[in-house]
N, C-alpha and C positions, 0 to 999 in steps of 0.2 A: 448446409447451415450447421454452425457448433454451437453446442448447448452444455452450459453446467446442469447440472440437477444437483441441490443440496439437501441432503435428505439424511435422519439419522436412525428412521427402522430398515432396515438391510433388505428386506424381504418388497417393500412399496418400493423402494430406490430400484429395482430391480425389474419389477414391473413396468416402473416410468421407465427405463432406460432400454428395455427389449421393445416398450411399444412403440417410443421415439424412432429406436434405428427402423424396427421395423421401415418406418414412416421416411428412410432417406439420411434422418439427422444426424451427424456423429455427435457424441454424448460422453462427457466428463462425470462422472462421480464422486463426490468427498461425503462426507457424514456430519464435520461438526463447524461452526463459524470460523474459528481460525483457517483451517486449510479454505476455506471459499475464499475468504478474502484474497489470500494468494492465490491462487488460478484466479479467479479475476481480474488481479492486476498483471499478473503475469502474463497471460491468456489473451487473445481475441476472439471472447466469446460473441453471438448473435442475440445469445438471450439466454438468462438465469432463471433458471424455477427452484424457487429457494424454499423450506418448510420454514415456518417460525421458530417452532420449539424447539430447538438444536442444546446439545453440551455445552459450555461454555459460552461464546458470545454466541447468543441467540439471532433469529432473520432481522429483526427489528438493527439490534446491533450491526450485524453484516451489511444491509444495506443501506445505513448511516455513513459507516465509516468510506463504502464504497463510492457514495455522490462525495465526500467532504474529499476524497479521491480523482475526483474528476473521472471518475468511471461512470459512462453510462449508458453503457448495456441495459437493455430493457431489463427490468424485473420482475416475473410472475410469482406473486408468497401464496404457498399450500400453508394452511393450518387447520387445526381441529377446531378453533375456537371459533364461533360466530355473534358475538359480540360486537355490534355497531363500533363501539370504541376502538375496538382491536384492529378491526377495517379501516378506520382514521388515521390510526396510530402508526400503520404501516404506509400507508399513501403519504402521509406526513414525512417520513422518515426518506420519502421518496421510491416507494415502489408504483411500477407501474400499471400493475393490473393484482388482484385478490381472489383466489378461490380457496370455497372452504369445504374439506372432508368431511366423507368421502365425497368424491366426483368424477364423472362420467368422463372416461378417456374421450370421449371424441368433442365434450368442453373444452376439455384441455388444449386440446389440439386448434381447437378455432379461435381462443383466446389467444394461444402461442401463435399463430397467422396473423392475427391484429397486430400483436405487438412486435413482428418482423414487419408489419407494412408501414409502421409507423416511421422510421428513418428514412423514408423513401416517398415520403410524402403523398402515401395511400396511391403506392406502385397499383396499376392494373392486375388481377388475379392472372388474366389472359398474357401474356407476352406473343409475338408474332418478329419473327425474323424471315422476311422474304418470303416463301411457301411453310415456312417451320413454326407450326404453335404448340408451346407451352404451358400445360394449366397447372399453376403454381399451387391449385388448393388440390385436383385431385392428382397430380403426378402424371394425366395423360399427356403424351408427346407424338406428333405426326407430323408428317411433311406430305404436301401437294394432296391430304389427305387421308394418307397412309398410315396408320398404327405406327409406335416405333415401341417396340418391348425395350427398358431398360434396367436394370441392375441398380438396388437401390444406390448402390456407390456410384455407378454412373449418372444416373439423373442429380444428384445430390451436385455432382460436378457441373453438370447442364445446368442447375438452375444458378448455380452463383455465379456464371458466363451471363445466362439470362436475365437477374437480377442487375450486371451492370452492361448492360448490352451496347456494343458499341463503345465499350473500354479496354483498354490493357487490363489483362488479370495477372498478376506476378505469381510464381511456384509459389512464394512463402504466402500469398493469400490463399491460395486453394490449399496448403496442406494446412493453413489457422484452421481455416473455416469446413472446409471439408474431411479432416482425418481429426482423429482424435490423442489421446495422449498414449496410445500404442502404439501410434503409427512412427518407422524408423523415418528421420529425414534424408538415412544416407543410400534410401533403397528409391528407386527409379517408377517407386508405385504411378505419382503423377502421370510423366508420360507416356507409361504401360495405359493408364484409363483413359488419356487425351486419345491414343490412339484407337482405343476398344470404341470410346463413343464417335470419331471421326468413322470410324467403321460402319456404323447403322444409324447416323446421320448425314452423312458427308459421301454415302454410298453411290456409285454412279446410277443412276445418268443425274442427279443432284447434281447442282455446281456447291463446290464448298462453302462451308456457312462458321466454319470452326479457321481459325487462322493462326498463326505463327509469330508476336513481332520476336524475332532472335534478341535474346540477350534481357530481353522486357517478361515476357510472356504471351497469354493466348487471347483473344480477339473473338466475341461471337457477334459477327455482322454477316449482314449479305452484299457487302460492299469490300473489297479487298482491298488489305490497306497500306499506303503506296510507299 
């Protein structure tokens, strides 16, 4: 999953964004309302964690102009303020969830859960493909059982297979959603990971669960498809 963070103390923005990857996410940085707005429209992000008090156009601003946009990436606003009003003010303007500093990273984090389940119409935590389950809130992954250790960059790719399970995933979706704005598009990272994670999921005596459509992209079913 890709995540903006707009944040304009350098030092918090830094925190949120080590504790995020930590956590799987690739993660976007700007500091003040202008640049958000562009990566936002530009971008296909999964979800914004905006601060209100920003330089120039403020959150409140930013995620106005973003719904009148037809952008609508979920929204989570940090601010300092905790004023009833201010909480109005920003749900009004169309954000979708509110927390106010400071707060407890592992809030954060379960807030950010909600409002990735929300376009998926309150997806199952658990996912299950054939002997392969996935748990989308703590990161464990196993088959017929089994542990499977993965690489926050690989799981990060397993879940947004997992997330549309039984779809085509296109290279230009997994490198929106999974790589961030350093990643090159003309280096072969994608099927370098396809294959790292086909390796310690897909390992024998498993029958394959990771697929191939050519020309399309990858497939996670337990159904091979024709």
């Amino acid at each position: 999953m890709r995540l903006l963070v707009v944040e304009d103390d350098p030092r918090l923005a830094r925190v949120i964004a080590r504790g995020l990857r930590e956590e799987a996410y690739a993660v976007d940085v700007c500091e003040n309302g202008s640049d958000a707005i562009v990566q936002a429209v530009v971008n296909s992000y999964d979800a914004i964690i905006l601060d209100v008090m920003l330089p120039g156009t403020d959150g409140f601003g930013v995620v106005s102009t973003l719904r009148a946009r037809n952008v609508r990436t979920p929204v989570l606003m940090l601010t300092s303020r905790d004023a009833v009003a201010d909480r109005i003010a920003g749900l009004d303007q169309g954000a979708d969830d509110y927390l106010t500093k400071p707060f407890d990273f592992g809030e954060l984090l379960a807030r950010l859960r909600a409002l990735l389940r929300r376009p998926e119409a309150l997806q199952a935590m658990l996912v299950r493909v054939g002997d392969c389950e996935i748990d989308l809130q703590s990161h464990a992954v196993s088959r017929a059982g089994v542990p499977i250790a993965l690489t926050a960059k690989e799981y990060a790719l397993l879940e947004l297979l997992a997330r549309r399970v039984g779809n085509v995933v296109s290279r230009a979706d997994i490198v929106a959603h999974v790589w961030d704005d350093n990643h090159d598009p003309f280096t072969n990272a994608v099927e370098v990971y396809v294959n790292r994670l086909r390796g310690k999921i897909d390992r024998a005596p498993w029958p394959p669960l990771i697929h191939t459509r050519r020309g399309a992209g990858y497939i996670l079913s337990d159904v091979a498809p024709t």
